[in-house]
N, C-alpha and C positions, 0 to 999 in steps of 0.2 A: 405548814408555816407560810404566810404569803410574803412575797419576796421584796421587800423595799428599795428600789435603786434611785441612785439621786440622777440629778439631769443636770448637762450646763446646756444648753441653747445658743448657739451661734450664730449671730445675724452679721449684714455686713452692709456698710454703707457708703455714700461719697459714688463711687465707682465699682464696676463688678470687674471680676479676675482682679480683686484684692491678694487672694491671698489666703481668702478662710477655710479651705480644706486642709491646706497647710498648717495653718493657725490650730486647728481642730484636735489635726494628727498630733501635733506638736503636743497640746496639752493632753491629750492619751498617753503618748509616750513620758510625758513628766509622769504621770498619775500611775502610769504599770513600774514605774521604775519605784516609788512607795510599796511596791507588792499588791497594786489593788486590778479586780480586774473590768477592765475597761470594753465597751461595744461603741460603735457607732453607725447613726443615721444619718444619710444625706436627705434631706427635699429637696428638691425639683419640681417648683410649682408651673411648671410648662404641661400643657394638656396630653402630649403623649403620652401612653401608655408605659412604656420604657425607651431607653436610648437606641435603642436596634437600627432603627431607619432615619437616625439624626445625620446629617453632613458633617464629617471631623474637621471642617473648616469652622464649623460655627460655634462645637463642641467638643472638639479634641476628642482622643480615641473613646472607643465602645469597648470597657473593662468589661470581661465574662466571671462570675462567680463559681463556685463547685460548682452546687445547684444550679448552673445554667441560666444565669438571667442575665441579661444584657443594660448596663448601670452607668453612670457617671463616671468618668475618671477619678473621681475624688476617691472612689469606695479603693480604689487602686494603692491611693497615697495611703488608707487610713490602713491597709490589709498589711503594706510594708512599715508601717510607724508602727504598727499595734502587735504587729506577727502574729495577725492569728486572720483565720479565715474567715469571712461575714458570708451571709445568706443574700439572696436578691430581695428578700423584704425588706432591706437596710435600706433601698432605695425608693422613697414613699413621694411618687408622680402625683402632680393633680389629674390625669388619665385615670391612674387607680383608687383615688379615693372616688371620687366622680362614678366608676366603674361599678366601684359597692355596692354605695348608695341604690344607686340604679337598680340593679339587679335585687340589691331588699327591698325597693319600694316595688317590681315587679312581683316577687311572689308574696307580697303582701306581709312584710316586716311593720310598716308603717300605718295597715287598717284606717282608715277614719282620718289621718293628719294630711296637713301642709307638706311637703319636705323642703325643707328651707336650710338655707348655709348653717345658720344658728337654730335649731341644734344641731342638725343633722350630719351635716358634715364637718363643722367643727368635733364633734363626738365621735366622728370615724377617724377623724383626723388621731385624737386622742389615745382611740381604741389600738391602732395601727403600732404606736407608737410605745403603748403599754405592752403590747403583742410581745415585741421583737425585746423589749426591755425583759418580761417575764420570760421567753424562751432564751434567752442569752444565758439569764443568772446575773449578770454582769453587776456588780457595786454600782457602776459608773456610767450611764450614758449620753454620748454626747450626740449634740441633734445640731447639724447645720442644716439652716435655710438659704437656700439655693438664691439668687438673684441681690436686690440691692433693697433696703428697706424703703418703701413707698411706692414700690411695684403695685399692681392692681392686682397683681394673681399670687402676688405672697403671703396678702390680706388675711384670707382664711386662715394660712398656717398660724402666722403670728396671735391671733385673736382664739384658734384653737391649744396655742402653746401657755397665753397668759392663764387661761382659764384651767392650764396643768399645774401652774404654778400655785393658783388658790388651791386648787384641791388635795395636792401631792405637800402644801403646807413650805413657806416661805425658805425654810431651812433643807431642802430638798431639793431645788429650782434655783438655776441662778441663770444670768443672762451674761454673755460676755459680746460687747459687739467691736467688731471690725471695722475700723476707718482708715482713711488716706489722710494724712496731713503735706498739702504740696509745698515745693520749695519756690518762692518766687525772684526767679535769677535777677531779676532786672529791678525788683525792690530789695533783693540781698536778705531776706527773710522768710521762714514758714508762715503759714499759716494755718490760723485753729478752727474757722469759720464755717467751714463746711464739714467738719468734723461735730461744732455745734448744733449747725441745723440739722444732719441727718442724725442725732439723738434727739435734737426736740420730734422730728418724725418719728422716729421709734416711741417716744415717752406720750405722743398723741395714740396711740394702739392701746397705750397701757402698760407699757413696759418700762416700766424705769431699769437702765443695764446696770448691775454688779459691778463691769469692771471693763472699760473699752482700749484696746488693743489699737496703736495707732503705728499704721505703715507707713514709712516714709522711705524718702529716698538716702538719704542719711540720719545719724541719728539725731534726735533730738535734744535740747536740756531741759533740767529739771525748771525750770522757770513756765518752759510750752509744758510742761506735766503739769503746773500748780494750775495754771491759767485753764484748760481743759477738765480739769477733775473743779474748780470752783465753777463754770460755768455750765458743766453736765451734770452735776450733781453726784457726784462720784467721788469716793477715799482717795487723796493723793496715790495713795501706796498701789491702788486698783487703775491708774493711770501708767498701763504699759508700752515699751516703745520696741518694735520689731522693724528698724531699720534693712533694706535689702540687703539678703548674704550671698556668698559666693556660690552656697552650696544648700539646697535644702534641707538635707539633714543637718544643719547648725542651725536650725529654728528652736527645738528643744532648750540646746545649750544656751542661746540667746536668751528665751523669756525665762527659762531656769534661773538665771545669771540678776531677772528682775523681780527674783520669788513668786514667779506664777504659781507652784506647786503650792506653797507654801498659803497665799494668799486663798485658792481654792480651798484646800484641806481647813482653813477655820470658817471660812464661809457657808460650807453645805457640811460641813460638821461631821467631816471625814474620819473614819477610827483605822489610825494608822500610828505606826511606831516607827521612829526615826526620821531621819528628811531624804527627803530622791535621793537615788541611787545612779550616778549616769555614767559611772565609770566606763562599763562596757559600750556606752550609746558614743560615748567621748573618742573610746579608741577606733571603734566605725569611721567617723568622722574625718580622724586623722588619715586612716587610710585611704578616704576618697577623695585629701587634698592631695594625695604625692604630685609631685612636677612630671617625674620622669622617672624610667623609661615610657617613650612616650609610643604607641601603637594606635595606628590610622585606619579607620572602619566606614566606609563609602555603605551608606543606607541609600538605595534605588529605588523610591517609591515616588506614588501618584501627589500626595497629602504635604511634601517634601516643605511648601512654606511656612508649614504651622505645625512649630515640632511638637505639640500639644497632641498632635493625630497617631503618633508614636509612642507614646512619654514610657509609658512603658518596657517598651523595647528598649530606650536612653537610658531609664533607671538599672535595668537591666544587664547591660553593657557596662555602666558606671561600679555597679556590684562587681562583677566578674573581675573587671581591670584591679579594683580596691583587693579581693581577693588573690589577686597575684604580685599584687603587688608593685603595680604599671597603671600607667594614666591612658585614657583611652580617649583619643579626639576622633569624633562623630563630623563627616561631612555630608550633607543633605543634598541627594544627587538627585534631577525630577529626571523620570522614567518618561517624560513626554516627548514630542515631536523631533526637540530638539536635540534632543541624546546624541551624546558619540563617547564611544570607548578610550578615548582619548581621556575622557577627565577622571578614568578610572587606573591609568596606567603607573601612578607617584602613590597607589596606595596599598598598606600593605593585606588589605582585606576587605570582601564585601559582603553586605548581606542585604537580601529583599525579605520583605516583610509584608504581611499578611493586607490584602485589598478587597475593591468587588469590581467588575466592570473590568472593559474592553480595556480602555483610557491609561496607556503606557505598557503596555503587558510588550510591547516589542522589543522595546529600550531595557525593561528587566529580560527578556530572551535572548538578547546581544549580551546583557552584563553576562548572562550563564555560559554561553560560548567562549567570552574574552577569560573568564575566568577558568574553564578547562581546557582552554589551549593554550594561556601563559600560569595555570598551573600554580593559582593565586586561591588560599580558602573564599572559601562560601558557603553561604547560613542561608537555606532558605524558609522562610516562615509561613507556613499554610501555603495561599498562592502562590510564592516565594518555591515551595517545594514543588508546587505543578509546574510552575517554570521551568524549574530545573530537569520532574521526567518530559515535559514536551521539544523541550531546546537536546537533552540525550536522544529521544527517539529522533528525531530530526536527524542529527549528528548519527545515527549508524540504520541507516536505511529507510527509515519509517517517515518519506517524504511527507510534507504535508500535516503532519501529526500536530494535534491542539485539542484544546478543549471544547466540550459542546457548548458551555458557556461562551466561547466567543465564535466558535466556525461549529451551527449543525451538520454541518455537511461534509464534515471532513473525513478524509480516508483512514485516519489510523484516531478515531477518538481516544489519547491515552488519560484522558480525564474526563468523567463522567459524572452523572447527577446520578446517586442512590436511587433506586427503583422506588423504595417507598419514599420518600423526600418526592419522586414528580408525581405524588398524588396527591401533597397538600399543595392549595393553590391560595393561601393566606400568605402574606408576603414575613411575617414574623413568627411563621410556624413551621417554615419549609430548613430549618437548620438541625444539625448537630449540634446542640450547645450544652457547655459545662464538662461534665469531670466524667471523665473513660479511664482505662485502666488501658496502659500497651506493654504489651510482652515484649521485650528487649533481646536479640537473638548475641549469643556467645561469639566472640570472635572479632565483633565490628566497633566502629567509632564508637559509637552509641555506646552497648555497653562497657568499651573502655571507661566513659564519662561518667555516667551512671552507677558503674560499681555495683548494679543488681539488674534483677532479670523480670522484677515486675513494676512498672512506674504507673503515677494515676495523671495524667494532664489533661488542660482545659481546651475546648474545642470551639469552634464559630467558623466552620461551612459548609454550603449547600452540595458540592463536587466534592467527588474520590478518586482517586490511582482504578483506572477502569480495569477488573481481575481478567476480562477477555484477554488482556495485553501483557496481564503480568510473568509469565514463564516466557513469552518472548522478550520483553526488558532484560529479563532474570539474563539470559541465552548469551543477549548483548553485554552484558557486564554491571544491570544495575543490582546493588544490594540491597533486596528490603530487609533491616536490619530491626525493624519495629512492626508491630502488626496487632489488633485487638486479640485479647485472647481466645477468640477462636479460630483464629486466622483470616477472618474473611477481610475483613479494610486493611488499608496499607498505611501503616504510621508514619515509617520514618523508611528513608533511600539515602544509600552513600553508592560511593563507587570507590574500588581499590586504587587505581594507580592514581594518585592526587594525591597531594599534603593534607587536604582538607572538604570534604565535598559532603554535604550532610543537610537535607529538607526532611522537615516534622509537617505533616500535617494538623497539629496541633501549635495551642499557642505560648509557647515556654516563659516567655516576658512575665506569665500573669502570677508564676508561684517566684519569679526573685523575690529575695527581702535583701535587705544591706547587710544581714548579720548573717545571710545564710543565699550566698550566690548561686542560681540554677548553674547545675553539672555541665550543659552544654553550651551553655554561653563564656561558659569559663575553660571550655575545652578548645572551643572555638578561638577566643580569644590566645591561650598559648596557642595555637597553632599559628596566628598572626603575628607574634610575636616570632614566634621560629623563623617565619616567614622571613619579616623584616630582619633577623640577626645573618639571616646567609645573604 
């Protein structure tokens, strides 16, 4: 039987960092709450290959999948709105389509032709996308397009997506696009103007949108709805307003609130019984508003101005607090030059998280000390974890000790690069990435948290816990408390006398969901709370 899935298409205009990943997840999460089951794509019409060697200044963090691909933040948001896990082909680069091509027109796919955008890459474009839809199963896919409509390099996608809509048949394809509608303080009025022109842009490609989605800073009335929907060509009723909320997870509840669900399901011709379900999405919600009991979390990193380079780790942290049922304030401390342990002394927890590069690693190696000598928890996350055994070996004999990554030359290397990893010399081949399995040993933090003895987590780096140094760590008092199941890498390290002292080599952020808190961020976090109550 071949597998018919309908598509909505999400474009975005006015402005980029709207909003549409959000927007995206949002409508997934209405759509699974019907019982239906949902996948998504992101584009990314940027010519990298994938996000691996992006700046999270420019891009916000590098989401890792099971399968090991290195993706967009968004696939992050869509993996906790949808709770369900996505593959790295969800994220479809102009790099890899480009890539394809190539390589079929190399071994002779293309005999005798042109290769030209039309067909050829629009049709990869297409194929890409039927791919992941046929391998899903999914009822429902949603495709956001990455950037701002009338970009030069989203061209392709757009003109490869109209031409899914002819083929996949009008009732199977819908378009929903994304706009800003700005408040103009000093005329005392929104306006719809540029909300119009970037649909007249989109409707130049050939796309006329189903139904446009307009962000503002507050909300708008129905009067900016009529005016919008008569001058884009669009159903009143298809004229939505997702005013900014406090909280992401109330995006759902908001367009639910403007029948988004409902508007979809007669549009692509949905076969569902009853309307959303968001009971449970509702009661998440509530819990991630509490006020109080309020517990203080000092995040030590390089990326610290653009919490977008973390978001993960926040979402993650946000879960844990909602699950105990405590608000969790996040302060962003830079690990740079200027560091001092002073602005970590009022709080009641900290945690370093996962980097690459020289650039603050001292400032996190002070945090590690300040916090095993005043006896304050700590989370280290990947680096965050080498921090932690290079600042122990330090502290009980092992002068000098650090990473090869940032001293070759140092006397006690208690972090080292994998033997095989320094024989690849490809800058996005030389990692660890995606889904490991770590044995969790009996007795320590870990499997306290955990409650079992076999976990699978997601990985992103090039250095290890160096096993030459491991029985003398062991000697000094560290726990490796986690290990791959053969024992050779080092997962996870605690140490006994502390409230709280616990680095994963892996990255635990990437399996939180709202409805279902990672064990250790939640363990982590009561320990901060203990913390703060004595």
């Amino acid at each position: 039987m071949v597998h018919l899935a309908k598509y909505i298409v999400v474009t975005g205009g006015v402005v980029s960092s709207i909003g549409k990943g959000i927007t995206a997840a949002s409508i997934g999460r209405i759509l699974r709450s019907y019982g239906l089951s949902v996948t998504a794509i992101k584009i990314d019409p940027y010519l990298n290959w994938d996000s691996g060697t992006l700046n999270p200044y420019q891009h916000g963090e590098v989401f890792v999948t099971d399968d090991g691909m290195e993706t967009d933040l968004d696939l992050g948001h869509y993996e906790r709105f949808l709770d369900s896990d996505l593959p790295g082909e969800a994220n479809i680069t102009t790099g890899k389509v480009y890539l394809s091509v190539i390589n079929k027109e190399r071994s002779g796919d293309y005999l005798g032709s042109c290769v030209q955008i039309i067909p050829h890459i629009t049709d990869e474009i297409k194929s890409m996308i039927r791919g992941i839809a046929d391998k899903s199963g999914a009822e429902v896919v949603l495709v956001e397009v990455g950037g701002t409509v009338g970009d030069i390099e989203g061209q392709p996608f757009l003109e490869a997506l109209r031409q899914l809509r002819n083929e996949e048949g009008h009732e199977n394809v819908m378009f929903v696009h994304v706009t800003y509608v700005p408040y103009l303080r000093a005329a005392g009025e929104f306006k719809t103007k540029p909300t119009q022109h970037s649909t007249k842009e989109l409707r130049s490609t050939g796309i006329n949108p189903d139904m446009i989605i307009c962000r503002s800073e507050m909300p708008i009335d129905s009067s900016l709805k009529k005016k919008i929907a008569h001058f884009c060509d669009v159903e009143e009723e298809a004229v939505v307003n997702a005013p900014d909320a406090s909280s992401i997870y109330e995006v759902p509840l908001v367009l639910d609130s403007e029948n988004v669900g409902e508007y979809i399901v007669k549009r692509i011709e949905l076969d569902v019984e009853g309307g959303a379900d968001l009971k449970e999405w509702r009661k998440i919600v509530e819990s991630l508003m509490i006020d109080e009991p309020v517990v203080t979390v000092g995040i030590v990193g390089k990326y610290v101005e653009l919490e977008d380079s973390y978001i993960s780790i926040r979402e993650a942290l946000r879960h844990a607090a909602a699950h105990l049922g405590i608000r969790v304030e996040i302060e962003w401390i830079s690990a740079d030059d200027n560091f001092s342990v002073d602005e970590l002394r009022h709080l009641d927890s900290i945690l370093i998280p996962g980097g690459f590069g020289e650039r603050g690693i001292s400032g996190k190696l002070d945090a590690v000390r300040f916090a095993l000598q005043e006896k304050i928890p700590i989370f280290g996350i990947c680096l965050g974890m080498q921090c932690m055994v290079i600042e122990f070996a330090r502290l009980n004999g092992m002068e000098g000790a650090n990473s090869t990554e940032f001293n070759q030359d140092t006397p006690y290397p208690v972090i080292d690069m994998m033997e095989e990893q320094k024989r690849i010399r490809k800058m996005g081949g030389t990692m660890r990435l995606g889904s490991y399995e770590c044995r969790v040993r009996e007795g320590t933090l870990a499997h306290e948290a955990y409650g079992e003895e076999l976990v699978t987590e997601r990985h992103r780096h090039r250095f290890e816990l160096n096993n030459e140094f491991r029985d003398e760590l062991e000697d000094k008092g560290l726990v490796i408390s986690g290990t791959s199941p053969d024992e050779f890498l080092v997962e996870i390290v605690e140490i006994r006398d502390h409230p709280w002292f616990l680095g994963c080599q892996f990255h635990p952020e990437f399996k939180s969901r709202p409805n279902r808190a990672h064990p250790l961020f939640v363990s982590f976090l009561k320990a901060a709370f203990e913390n703060r109550e004595s």
